[in-house]
N, C-alpha and C positions, 0 to 999 in steps of 0.2 A: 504494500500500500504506500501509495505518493505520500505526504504530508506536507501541506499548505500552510504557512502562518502566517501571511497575511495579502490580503487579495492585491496588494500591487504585486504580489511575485508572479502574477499569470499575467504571460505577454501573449499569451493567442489562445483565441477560444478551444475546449476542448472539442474533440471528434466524438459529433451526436451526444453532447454530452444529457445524461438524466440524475437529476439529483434528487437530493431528501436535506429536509434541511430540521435541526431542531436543536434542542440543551440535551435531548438524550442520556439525562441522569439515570442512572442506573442499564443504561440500553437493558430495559427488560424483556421479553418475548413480544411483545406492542413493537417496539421500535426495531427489532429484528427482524419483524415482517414489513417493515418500512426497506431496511437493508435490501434484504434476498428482492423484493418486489423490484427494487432499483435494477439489482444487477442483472433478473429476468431480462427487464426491459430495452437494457444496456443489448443485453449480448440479441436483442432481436435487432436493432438498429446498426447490429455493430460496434457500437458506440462505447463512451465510458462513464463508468460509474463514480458517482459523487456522493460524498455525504458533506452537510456543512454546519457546524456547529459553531460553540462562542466560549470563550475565555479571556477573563472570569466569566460565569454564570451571569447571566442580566439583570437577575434578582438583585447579585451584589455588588451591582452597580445602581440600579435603580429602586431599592428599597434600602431605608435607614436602618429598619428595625424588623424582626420578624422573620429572618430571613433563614429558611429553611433548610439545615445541615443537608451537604452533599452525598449522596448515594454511593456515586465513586467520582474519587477525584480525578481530575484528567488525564494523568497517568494510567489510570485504570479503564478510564470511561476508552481513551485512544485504542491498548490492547485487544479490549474488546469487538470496537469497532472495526479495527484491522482483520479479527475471526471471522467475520461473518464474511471476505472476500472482495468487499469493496474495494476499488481500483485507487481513488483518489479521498482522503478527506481535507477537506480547510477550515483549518480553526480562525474562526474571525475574529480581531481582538475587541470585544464588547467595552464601549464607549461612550460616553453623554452624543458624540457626533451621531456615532453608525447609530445611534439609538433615535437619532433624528431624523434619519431619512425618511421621505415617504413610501409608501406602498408602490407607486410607480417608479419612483426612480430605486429603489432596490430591484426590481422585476429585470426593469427596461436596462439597466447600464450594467447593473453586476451580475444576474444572471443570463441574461440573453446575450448582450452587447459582449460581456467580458468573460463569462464562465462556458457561452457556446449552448444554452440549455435547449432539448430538446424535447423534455420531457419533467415534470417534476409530480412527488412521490410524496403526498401527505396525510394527515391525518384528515380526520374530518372534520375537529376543532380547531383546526390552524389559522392563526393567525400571527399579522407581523407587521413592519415598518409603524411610521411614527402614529400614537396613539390608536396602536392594531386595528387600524383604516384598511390593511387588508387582508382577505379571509380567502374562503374557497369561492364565495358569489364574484369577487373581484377577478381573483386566476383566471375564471371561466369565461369574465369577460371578456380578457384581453388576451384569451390563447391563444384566436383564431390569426387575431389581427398581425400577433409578435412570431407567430408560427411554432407554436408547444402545445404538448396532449397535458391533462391534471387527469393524473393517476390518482384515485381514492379505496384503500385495502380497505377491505372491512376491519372493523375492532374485533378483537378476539377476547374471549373470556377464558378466566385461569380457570383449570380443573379444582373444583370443590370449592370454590370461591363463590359466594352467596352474594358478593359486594360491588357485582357489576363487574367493568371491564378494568383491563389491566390499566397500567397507571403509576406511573412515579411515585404521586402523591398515595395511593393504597400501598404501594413497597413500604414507602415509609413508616406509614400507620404502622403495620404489620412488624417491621424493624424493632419501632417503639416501643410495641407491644411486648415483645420477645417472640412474637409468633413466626420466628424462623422459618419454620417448614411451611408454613400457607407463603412466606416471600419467595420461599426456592420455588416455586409453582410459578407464579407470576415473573421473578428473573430468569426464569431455567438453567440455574445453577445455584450453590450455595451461596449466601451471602457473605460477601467478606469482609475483612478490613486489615490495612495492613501500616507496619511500622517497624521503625528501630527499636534494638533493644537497650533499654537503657538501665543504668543504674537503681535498683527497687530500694528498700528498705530492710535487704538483708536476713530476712526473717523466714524466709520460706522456707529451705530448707536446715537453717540453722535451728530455728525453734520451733517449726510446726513439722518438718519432715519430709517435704515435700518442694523443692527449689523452686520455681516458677522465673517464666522469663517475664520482666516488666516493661510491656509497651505503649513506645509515645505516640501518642494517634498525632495525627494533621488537623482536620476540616473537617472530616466524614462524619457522616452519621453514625452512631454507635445504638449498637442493641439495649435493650431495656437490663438493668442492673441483674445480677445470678448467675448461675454455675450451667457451664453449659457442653456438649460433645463438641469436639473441633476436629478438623485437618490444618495441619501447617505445613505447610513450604517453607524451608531452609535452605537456601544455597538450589542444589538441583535433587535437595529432598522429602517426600512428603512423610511426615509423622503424624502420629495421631498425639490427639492429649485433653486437660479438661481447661476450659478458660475460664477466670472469675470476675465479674465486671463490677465494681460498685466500690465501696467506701470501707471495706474489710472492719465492720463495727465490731466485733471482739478486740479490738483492738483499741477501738473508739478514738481511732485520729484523723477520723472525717477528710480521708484523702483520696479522690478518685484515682481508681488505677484498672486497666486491664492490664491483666498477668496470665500467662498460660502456661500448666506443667505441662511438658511433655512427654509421656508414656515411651518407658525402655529404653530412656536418651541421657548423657551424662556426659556433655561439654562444653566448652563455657563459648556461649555464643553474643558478649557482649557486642555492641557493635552491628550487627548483623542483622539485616530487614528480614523481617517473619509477615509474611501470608497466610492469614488467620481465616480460616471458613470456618463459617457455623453451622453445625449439622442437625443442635435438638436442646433444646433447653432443658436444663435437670431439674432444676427448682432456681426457688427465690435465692438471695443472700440471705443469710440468717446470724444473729449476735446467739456466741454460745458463752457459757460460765465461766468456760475456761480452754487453754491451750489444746489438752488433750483430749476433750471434747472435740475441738476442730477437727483434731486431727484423724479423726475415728469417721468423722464426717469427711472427709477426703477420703477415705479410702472406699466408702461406699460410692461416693461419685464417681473415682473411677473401676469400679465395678462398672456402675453404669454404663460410662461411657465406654469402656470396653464392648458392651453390650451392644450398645447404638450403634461403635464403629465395626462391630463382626469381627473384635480379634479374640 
């Protein structure tokens, strides 16, 4: 996949080009059927495939307050976009300007004029340019005249999902929630979040028994606070283990931390970016009486999660 960072790097239109264009937080199965739908259309024209996205997110440019943790961050969001085959993506740097343009001259200069568009690939709630002046009633009008088809997928519903169609903003809910496994339905895949390892508080395996790596998140959104089945990615390998999200109140020094033991592993991976998936939630955090108490409770979780991961 090409990677575009900012639309003055294209000096010639692309060949037949067909795009999709969105924030694609979390590219969950909704936005992946945006992708594949693209690159069908692509390889009927010939032509090549575009996805185009924005960074930062627009939200956090154009909201103060309120502004909704990232699903995955662009690092993340990019990889993924890359899996699904896509030919070209361009991240466009999101800005008080580009956030100004109208509906027609985004169409007219950057897509058609500059990008080569032959085709474009959206939802059915799409909207854009300045004060979301343009939607799918606008696309349609000006298809014929600019010479482009508006491709519309249907929405797809996640399996066992009661909540309507898939949806960034449901991922999240769900995230929040800790309800994991309804998110893996809708992202089709496990939910991750990933980080260095950094310096914890020492305590893990010196006083409870059990070492845990302590990691620093970014941006992302993180799952609802409790003990949970994980995979991790180290270096080029996958381990299992159990992660704890929350404020480790036995403790009672009210400091957020995600930490993960890693099951049948014993090296010191200070340093070292961990890929965290979350496979099943165990329970809540819980304050116990004391130390050994805890640690009688770790060893049931990972029972569990032994269980959940099928070792």
């Amino acid at each position: 996949m090409k990677i575009i960072k900012d639309i003055e790097e294209i000096k010639q239109p692309f060949n037949n080009a067909v795009i999709t264009i969105g924030n694609f937080d979390g590219v969950h199965l909704g936005h992946q059927i945006l992708f594949h739908t693209v690159i069908e259309k692509a390889d009927a024209l010939g032509g090549t495939s575009v996805g185009m996205t924005f960074e930062p997110h627009p939200l956090r440019v154009l909201k103060k307050k309120d502004r909704p943790p990232l699903i995955t961050l662009y690092e993340q969001k990019r990889e993924l976009i890359s899996s699904t085959g896509i030919d070209v993506l361009i991240t466009v740097p999101f800005t008080p300007a580009f956030a100004n343009l109208t509906a027609t001259q985004f169409v007219e200069d950057i897509l058609v004029n500059r990008i080569g568009m032959k085709a474009i690939v959206v939802g059915k709630d799409y909207s854009f340019g300045k004060n979301r002046e343009g939607n799918l009633d606008f696309l349609k009008s000006i298809a014929k005249r600019l010479d482009f088809q508006v491709i519309v997928p249907d929405w797809i519903k996640a399996l066992s999902d009661t909540a309507g169609r898939i949806s960034s903003t449901r991922v999240r809910e769900l995230v929040t929630d800790g309800d994991i496994v309804r998110a893996q339905k809708q992202l089709g895949r496990h939910y991750q979040i990933r980080g260095t390892v950094g310096k914890g508080r020492d305590r893990g395996g010196k006083l409870v028994g059990f070492p845990t790596a302590n990691i620093k998140l970014q941006d992302e959104l993180c799952p609802k606070t409790g003990v949970y089945a994980v995979t991790v990615k180290c270096g080029n390998q996958l381990y299992k283990g159990v992660a704890n999200i929350g404020y480790s109140p036995t403790f009672d020094d009210h400091q957020f931390t995600v930490e993960v033991h890693l099951l049948d592993f014993n090296k010191n991976i200070y340093g070292e970016k961990l890929f965290v998936n979350f496979v099943q939630r165990i329970r809540n955090e819980m304050k116990f009486s004391n130390i050994s108490e805890l640690s009688e409770q770790i060893k049931k979780d990972i029972v569990n999660a032994r269980e959940i991961l099928c070792l």
